[in-house]
N, C-alpha and C positions, 0 to 999 in steps of 0.2 A: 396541538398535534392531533391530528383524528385517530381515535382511539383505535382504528383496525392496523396502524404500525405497530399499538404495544399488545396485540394480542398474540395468543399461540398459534403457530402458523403448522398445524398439522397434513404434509405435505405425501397424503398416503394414496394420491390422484395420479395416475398417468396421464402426463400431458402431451407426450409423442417423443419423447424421450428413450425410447426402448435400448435395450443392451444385449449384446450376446447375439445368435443364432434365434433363441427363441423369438419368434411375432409378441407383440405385446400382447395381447386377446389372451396367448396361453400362458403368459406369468402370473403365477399364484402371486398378489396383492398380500403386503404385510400385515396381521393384524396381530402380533404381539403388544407387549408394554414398550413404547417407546422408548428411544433414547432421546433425551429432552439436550437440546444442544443450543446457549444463546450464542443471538448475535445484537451486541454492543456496536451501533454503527450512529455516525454522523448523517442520519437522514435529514438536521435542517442546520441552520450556522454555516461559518464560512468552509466546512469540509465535506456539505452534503453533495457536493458531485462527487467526491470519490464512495463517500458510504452510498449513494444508490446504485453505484456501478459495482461495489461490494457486495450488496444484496441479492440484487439479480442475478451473479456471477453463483452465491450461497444458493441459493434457490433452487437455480438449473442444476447443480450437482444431486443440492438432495432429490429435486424431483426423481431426477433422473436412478438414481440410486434407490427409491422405493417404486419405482415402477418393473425395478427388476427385479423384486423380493424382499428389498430394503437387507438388514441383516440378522440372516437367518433368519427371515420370519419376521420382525422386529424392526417397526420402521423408525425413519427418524424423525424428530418434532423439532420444528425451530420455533423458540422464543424472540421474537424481535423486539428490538428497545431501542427507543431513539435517543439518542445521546445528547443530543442537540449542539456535537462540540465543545461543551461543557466539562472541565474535569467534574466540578463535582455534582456535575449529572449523573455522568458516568460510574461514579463512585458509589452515590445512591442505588442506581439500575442493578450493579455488580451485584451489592447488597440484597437485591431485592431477587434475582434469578436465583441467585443461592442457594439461600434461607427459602422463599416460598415456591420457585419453580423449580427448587432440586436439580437446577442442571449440574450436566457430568464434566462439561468443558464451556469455554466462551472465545467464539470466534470474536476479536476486535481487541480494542479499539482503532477507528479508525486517525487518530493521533496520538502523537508518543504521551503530551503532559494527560489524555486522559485513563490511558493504559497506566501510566506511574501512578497515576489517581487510585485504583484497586487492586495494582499488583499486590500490594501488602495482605489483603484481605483474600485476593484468590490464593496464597500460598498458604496461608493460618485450613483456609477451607477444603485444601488440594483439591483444587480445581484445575487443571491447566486451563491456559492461555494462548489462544491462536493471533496475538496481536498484528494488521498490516502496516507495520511503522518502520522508517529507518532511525527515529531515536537513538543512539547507540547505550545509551545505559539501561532502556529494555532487558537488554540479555548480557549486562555486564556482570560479570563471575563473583566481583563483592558483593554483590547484592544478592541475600540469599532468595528473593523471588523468584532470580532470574532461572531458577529451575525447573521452575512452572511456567515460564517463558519460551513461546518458540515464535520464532519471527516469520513471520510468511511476508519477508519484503527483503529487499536488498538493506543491508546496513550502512548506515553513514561512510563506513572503511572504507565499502566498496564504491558505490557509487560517486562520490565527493572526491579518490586519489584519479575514477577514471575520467571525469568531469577537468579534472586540474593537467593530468596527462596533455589531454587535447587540448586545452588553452595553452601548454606551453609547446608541445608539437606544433601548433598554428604560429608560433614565433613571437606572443605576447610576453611584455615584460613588467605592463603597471597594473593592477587588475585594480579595481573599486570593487566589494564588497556588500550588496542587500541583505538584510537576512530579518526575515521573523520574531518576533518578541513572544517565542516559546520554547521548549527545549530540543526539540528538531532545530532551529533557527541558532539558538545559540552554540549546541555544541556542532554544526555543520561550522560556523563560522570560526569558532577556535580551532576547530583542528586543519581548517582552510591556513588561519592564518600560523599556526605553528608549522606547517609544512613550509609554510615560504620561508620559515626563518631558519628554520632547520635544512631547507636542502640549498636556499641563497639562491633559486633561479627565478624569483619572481618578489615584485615589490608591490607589498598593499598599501595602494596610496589615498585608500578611503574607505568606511564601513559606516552603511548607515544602517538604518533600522524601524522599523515601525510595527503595529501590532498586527496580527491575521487578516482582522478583517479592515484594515485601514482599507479607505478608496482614493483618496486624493493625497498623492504622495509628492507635491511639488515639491515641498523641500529637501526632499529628499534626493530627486533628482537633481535639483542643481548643485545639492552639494556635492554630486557625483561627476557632473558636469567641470565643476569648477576645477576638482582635482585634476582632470585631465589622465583618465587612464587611457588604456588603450584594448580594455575589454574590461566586461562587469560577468563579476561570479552571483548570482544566486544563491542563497543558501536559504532557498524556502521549498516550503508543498505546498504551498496556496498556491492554484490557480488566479486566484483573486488577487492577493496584494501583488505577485508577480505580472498577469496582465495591467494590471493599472501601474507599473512600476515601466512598465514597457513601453505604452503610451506617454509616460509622463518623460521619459528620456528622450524619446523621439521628437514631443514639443520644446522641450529646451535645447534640444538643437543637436542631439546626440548622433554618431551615427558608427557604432564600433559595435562590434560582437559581444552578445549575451550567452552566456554560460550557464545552462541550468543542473538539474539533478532528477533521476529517477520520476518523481511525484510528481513533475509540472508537465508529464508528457502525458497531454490529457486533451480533447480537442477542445474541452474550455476557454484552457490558455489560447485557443488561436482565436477565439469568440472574443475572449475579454483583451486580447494584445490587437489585435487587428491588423493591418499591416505590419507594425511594427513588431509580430511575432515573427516574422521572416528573417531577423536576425537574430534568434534563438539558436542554440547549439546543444545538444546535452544526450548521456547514456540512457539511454530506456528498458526498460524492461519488454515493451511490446507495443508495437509501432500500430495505433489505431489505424492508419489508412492503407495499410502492407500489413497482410495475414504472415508471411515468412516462415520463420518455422514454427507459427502456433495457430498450425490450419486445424487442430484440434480446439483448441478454443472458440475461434471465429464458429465455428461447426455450432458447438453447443450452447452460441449465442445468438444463431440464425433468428430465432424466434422468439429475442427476448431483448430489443433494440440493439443489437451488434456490441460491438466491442469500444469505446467511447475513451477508453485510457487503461492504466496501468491497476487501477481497481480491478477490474473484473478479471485480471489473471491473478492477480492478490486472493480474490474472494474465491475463486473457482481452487485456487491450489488449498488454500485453507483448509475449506468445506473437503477436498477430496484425502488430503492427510486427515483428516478425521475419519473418515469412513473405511480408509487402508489398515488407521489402526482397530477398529472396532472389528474389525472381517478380521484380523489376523488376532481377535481374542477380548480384547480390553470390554470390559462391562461400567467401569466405574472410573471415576477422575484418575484414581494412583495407578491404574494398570494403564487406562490410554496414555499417565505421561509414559508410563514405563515402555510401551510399546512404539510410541514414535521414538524413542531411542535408540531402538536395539533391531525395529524393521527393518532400518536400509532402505535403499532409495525412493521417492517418493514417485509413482505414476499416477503425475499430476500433468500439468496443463505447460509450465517455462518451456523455454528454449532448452534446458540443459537440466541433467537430476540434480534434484534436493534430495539431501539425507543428513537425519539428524545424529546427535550422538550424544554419550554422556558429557562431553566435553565440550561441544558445538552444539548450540542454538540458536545459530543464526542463517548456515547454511548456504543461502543462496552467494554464490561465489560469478567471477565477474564473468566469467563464459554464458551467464545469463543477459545479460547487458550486452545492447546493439548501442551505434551513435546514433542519433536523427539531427534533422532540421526541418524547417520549415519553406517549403515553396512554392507558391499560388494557392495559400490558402489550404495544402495538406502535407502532414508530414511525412518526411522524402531517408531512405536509407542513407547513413553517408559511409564509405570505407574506416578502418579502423584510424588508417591516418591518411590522410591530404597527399 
């Protein structure tokens, strides 16, 4: 990886990013001691389209945010560290912003197994945690990390019962099951399939499985094939293995409704499914091809290759809950966690407020979540129900 990923990206330049009344020309420029802030992202492996649409997203806030004084004076520094999708990359890097770059927080990871990778070590170090994952054990309550935990993504809960709503609203009865061979993948698919056994309106009549970055999933599809459902749930965030799971149903002969989640609404997935992502269906957090109600983000992505999936309002809301909590006080890891607890709403970038609490860290709640699909090639609003 070229070493100017893992450098420090001291973002004390106005790039046109101005704020407020004031012209930029007349903002005093920050030159205090920094707040050193990393970010933990998947810039290569099978999750780096979402970590580069997470960076860019990190970027444009800080930009933006020391172009208009940074705070108080005090700008902000981002450490970036390429993960490479690796937990124990990620674990290492954690390790290493810490201990040698003193950061006060860490925006990422951009996947759940590599965020469980250093939860442990950022709570020993109270560091908070800005992870963009819907893992659900991230921010589960036994886990005492999970305090230093804030999710800047929709959770498993939400996305996965709204995902399941509309497959059975659409009148489906047998659903066949893909999912991941990580812990996004596996616990989406358990609680996919304990709802069906617990509420009795839907029958899994197949789960197959393969690892992130699989490409050729033939067998997979026909054994998805064979069962004969009459729609497939998704239970991944690859882009990757889910387009090429796309294409491989379509050559075996498939032709029933795909059901995704949050994380595949990315226009990757229309790259790597190709046609056959026009039978996709799933909750999103923010409809690449429809700004809707996040013409505030489209905005502050004008000039920094637009808005490409559900990354960049992951990355943009992250970055900007950090900066809400440093302005309303926090100087150091224990006060920022304390203060995203106890601010109140978050004025970030979603369809709807985030706000955290002592009790809640996960936050984003389903009034964030639009439906899409796919048609000629871009993804299209769909009503809440049919």
């Amino acid at each position: 990886m070229n070493h100017r990923i893992g450098r420090r990206l001291t973002l004390a330049i106005a790039l046109g990013f101005g704020l407020g009344a004031l012209p930029l020309a007349a903002t005093a420029q920050p030159k205090g001691e920094p707040f050193r802030i990393a970010l933990l992202l998947a810039l290569s492996g099978p999750a780096a389209a979402y970590g580069a649409d997470e960076r860019a997203a990190i970027e444009a806030v800080a930009e933006r945010t020391n172009a208009s004084g940074g705070i108080n004076g005090r700008p902000i520094e981002l450490v970036v560290r390429d993960t490479k999708t690796n937990p124990t990359e990620a674990a290492r890097l954690a390790n290493q912003v810490i201990l040698d770059d003193k950061v006060i927080a860490i925006i990422g990871a951009t996947t759940g197994s590599e965020t469980l990778a250093f939860a442990d070590l950022a709570m020993r170090s109270k560091v908070p945690v800005f992870p963009m994952v819907g893992t659900q054990s991230v921010t589960d309550p036994k886990e005492a990390f999970s305090k230093w935990m804030f999710r800047m993504s929709v959770p498993i809960a939400t996305d996965l019962p709204a995902s399941r709503d509309r497959i059975v609203a659409d009148g489906h009865k047998r659903v066949a099951i893909f999912s991941e061979e990580d812990a996004y993948g596996q616990q989406a698919s358990g609680m996919f399939m304990q709802m069906a056994k617990d509420k009795r309106d839907l029958e899994v009549v197949e789960h197959a499985s393969a690892p992130k970055a699989a490409t050729d999933l033939t067998a997979q599809a026909t054994k998805i094939r064979n069962a004969k459902p009459d729609a497939v749930f998704l239970a991944t965030s690859s882009t990757g293995s889910a387009g090429a799971l796309l294409r491989k149903l379509q050559e075996v002969g498939m032709n029933v409704p795909v059901y995704g989640m949050a994380g595949i609404v990315q226009k990757q997935i229309i790259k790597n499914g190709g046609k056959a992502a026009e039978s996709l269906i799933a909750p999103a957090l923010v409809n690449p091809d429809e700004a809707g109600p996040l013409t505030d983000l489209f905005d502050l992505l004008k000039n920094k290759g637009g808005v490409a999936g559900f990354g960049a309002l992951l990355g943009a809301n992250a970055m900007a809950t950090v900066v809400q909590a440093l302005k309303a006080g926090a100087t150091d890891g224990p006060s920022l966690r304390d203060k995203v607890e106890t601010m109140g709403p978050i004025k970030g970038f979603a369809a709807a407020p985030i706000r955290f609490s002592a009790t809640d860290h996960d936050s984003w709640g389903k009034d964030t979540l639009i439906y899409v699909t796919v048609r000629d090639g871009k993804f299209k609003n769909l009503d809440a129900k049919k």
